[in-house]
N, C-alpha and C positions, 0 to 999 in steps of 0.2 A: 159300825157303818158298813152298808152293804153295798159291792159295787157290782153293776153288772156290765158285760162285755156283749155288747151287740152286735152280733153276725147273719149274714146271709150264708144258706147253704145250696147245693146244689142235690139232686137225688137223682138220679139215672139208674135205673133196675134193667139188670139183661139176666135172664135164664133164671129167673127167681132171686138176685142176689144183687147187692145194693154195693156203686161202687165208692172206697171211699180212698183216702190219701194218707198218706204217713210221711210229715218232716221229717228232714234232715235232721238229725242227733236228737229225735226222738222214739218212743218205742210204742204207741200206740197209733194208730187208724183214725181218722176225721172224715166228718164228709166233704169234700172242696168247699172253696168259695172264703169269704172274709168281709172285712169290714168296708163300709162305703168310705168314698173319698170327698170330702167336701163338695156338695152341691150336686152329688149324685143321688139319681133315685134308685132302690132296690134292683130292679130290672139292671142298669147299666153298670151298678158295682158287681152284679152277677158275673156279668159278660166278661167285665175288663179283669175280673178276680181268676176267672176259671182258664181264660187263653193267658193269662199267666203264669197259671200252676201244673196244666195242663194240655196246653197250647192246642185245644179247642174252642170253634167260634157255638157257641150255644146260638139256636134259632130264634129270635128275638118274639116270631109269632108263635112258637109253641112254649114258652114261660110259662107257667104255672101256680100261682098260691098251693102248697101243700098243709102246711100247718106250721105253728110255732111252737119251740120245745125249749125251755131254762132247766138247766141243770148247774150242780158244783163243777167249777172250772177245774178242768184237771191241773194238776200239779202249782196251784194256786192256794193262797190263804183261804179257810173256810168258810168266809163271808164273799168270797165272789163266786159270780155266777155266769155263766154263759147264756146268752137266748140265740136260739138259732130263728130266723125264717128264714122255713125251707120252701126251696120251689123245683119242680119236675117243668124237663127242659130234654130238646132232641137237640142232638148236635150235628156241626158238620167238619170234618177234620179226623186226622190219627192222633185217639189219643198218648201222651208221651208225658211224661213224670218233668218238672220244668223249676224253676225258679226255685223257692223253698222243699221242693217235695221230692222225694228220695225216690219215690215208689210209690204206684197207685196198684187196687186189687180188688177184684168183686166176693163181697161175703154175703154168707146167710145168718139166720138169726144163731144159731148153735156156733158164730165164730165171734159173738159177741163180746167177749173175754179181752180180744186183742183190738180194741174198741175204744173210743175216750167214753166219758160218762153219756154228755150229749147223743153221742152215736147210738149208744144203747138205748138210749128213750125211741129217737127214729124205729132204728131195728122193729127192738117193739112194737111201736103204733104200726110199722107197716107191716109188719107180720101180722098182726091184726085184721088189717086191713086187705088181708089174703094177697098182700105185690110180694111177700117175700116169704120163705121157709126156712 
C-alpha cells in the first residue's frame, strides 16, 4: 500500500541559488513549508508554515503556483512518497532559522547532494528552467 505525504513548499531564489532548511537532528536540506491545518487552503498553510520555520511573513499577493513534484520520502519505508506543491513567494521580514529548523542556506544545483530527494527533483526542474545554476 502506497502512502503519500502532502506538502506545500516554499521556493525563494536569490543570486541563482534556491533557499532551503534543514531540521533539527537531521542531516539533509528541504525546502520550507509543510502540511496544511485543517480547513486551511494552500495559500494560508504556506504563510502560517514558513513564519513558523522561519519567522518570515511571505507576501500574500505575490504567491505563486510553481509546479508539483512526488518523490520517495526520505528516510521512510519505500512505498511512501512525498508530493510537494511548490509556490515562489516575496517576503517581508529577517529571515532567522525558528521552530523545527536548525539552519536555513541558499544552494545551487551542484550542492544537490546535501538535499532531501524531493529537493533534488525542484533543484532540477529549476535549473532547467534557467532560476538556478
Amino acid at each position: 500500500m502506497n502512502k503519500e505525504i502532502d506538502k506545500l513548499a516554499w521556493i525563494f531564489i536569490i543570486d541563482n541559488k534556491l533557499l532551503v532548511a534543514r531540521s533539527k537532528d537531521k542531516s539533509l536540506f528541504y525546502l520550507p513549508g509543510g502540511k496544511r491545518d485543517l480547513g486551511e487552503n494552500d495559500e494560508q498553510a504556506l504563510i502560517r508554515e514558513i513564519k513558523e520555520e522561519l519567522s518570515v511573513d511571505l507576501l500574500t499577493q505575490s504567491i505563486k503556483y510553481a509546479q508539483t513534484f512526488t518523490a520517495p520520502a526520505d528516510g521512510k519505508n519505500g512505498d511512501i512518497t512525498v508530493k510537494l506543491s511548490c509556490y515562489f513567494a516575496e517576503f517581508d521580514g529577517q529571515l532567522a532559522p525558528d521552530a523545527e529548523i536548525a539552519e536555513f542556506d541558499f544552494v545551487g544545483f551542484q550542492q544537490q547532494k546535501s538535499c532531501s530527494l524531493a529537493t533534488v527533483k525542484v533543484l532540477a526542474w529549476l535549473n532547467q528552467q534557467g532560476l538556478i545554476n
